[in-house]
MIRO-631953 format. One record per residue (C-alpha): chain; x, y, z; residue in three letters. Coordinates in steps of 0.05 Angstrom, whole numbers, plus 32768, in hexadecimal, padded with zeros to 4 digits. Last residue first. Layout:
// residues N
  unit     u     v     w  code
     A     X     Y     Z   ALA
...
***
This chain:
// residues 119
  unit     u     v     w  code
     A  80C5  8110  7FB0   UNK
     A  80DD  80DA  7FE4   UNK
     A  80E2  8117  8020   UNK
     A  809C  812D  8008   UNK
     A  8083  80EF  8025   UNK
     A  8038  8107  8042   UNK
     A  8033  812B  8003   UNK
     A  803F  80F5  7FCF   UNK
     A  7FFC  80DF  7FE5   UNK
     A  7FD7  8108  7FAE   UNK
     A  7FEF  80D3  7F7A   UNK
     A  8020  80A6  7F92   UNK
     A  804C  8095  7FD2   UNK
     A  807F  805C  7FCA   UNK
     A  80B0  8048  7FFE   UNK
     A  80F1  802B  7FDD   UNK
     A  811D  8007  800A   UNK
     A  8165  8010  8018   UNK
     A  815E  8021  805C   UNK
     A  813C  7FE9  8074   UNK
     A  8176  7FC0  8056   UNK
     A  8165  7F97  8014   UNK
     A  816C  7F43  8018   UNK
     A  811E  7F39  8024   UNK
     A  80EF  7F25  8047   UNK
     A  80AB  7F4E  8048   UNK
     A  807B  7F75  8070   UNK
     A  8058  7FA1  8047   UNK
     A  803C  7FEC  8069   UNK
     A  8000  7FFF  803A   UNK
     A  7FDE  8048  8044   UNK
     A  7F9A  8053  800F   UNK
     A  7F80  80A4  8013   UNK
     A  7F44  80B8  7FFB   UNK
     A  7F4B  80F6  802A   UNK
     A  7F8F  8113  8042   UNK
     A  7F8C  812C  8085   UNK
     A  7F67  8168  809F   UNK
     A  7F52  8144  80E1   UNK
     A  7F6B  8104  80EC   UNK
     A  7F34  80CE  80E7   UNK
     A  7F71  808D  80EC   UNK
     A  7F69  8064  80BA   UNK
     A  7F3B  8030  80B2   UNK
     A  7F5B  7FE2  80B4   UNK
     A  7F6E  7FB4  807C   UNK
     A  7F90  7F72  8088   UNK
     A  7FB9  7F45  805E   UNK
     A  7FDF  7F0B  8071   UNK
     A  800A  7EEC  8038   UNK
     A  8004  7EB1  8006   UNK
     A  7FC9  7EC3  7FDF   UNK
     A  7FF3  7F05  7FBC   UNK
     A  7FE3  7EFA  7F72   UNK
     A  7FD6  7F3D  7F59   UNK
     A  7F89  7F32  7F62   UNK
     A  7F97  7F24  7FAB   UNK
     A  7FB9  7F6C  7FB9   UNK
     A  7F81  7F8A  7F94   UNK
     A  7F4D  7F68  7FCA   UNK
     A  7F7C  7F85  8008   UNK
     A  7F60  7FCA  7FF0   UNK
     A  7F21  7FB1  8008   UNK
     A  7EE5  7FD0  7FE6   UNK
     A  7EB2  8006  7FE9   UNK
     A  7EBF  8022  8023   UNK
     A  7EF3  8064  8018   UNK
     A  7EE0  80A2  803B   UNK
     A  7EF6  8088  8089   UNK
     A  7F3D  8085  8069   UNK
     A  7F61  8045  805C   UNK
     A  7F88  801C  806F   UNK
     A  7FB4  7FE4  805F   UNK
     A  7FDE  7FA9  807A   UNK
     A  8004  7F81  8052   UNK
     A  8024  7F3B  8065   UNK
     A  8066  7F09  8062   UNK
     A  8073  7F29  8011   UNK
     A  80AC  7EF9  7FFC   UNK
     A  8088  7ED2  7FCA   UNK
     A  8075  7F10  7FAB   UNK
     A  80BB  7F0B  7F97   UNK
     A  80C8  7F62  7F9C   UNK
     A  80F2  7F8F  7F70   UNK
     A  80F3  7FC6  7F9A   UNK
     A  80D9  7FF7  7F6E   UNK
     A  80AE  7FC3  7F4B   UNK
     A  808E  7F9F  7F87   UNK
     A  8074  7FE0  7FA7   UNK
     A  806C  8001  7F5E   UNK
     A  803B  7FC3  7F53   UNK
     A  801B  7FCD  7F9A   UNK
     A  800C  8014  7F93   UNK
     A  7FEA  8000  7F4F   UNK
     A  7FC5  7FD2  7F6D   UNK
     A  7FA8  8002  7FA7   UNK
     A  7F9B  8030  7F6D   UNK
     A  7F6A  7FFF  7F43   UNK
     A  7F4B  7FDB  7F85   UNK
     A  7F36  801B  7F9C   UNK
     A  7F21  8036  7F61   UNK
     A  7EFC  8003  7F44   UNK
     A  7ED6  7FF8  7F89   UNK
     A  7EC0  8047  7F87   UNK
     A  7ED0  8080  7FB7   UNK
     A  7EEB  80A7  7F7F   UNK
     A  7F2E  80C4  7F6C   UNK
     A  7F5B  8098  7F96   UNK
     A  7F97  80AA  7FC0   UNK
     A  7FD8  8083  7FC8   UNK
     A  7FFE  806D  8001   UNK
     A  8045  8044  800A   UNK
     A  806E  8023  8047   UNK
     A  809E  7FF0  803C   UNK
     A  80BB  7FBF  8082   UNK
     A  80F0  7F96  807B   UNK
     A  80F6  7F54  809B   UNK
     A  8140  7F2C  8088   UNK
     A  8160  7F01  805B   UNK
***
């Protein structure tokens, strides 16, 4: 086994706790699905998320799936200036037997535009 890296995003319709915890789970289960992840192999997560979303940790959906074993850590994104708003980025550190090039990053909703080459 070795580290590889996954990167993913999704955007959120409201600035709410139910949202944010509702799409950053839902990035995480097409995460672990499309690359058919043992959670038990997730080493950490970090997210962020724009300066527009506060009203939870997207780290808290991550422990609600089950995932008490690995280091997560959210941070604000970067304030770049017309960038994607409501946006939720994830990178996932993991072990695994796939090659870094044979992963599956996943970008949903409105994020799908900062990945067009994966459309």
């Amino acid at each position: 086994m070795c580290i590889v890296t996954i990167r993913g995003a999704i955007t959120v319709n409201n600035n709410t706790r139910e949202d944010i915890i509702k799409y950053t789970r839902k990035l995480l289960e097409e995460i672990i699905k499309q690359n058919n992840i043992n959670k038990s192999n997730i080493i950490s997560i970090l997210f962020s998320a724009t300066k527009d979303l506060n009203k939870a940790y997207p780290a808290i959906a991550a422990r609600e799936l089950g995932l008490n074993n690995c280091g997560l850590m959210c941070f604000q994104e970067m304030d770049v200036e017309n960038s994607l708003n409501k946006c939720i980025r994830v990178l996932v550190f993991l072990k695994s037997n796939l090659s870094q090039t044979d992963v599956k990053h996943i970008y949903l909703e409105k994020a799908s535009v900062l990945r067009p080459d994966l459309n």
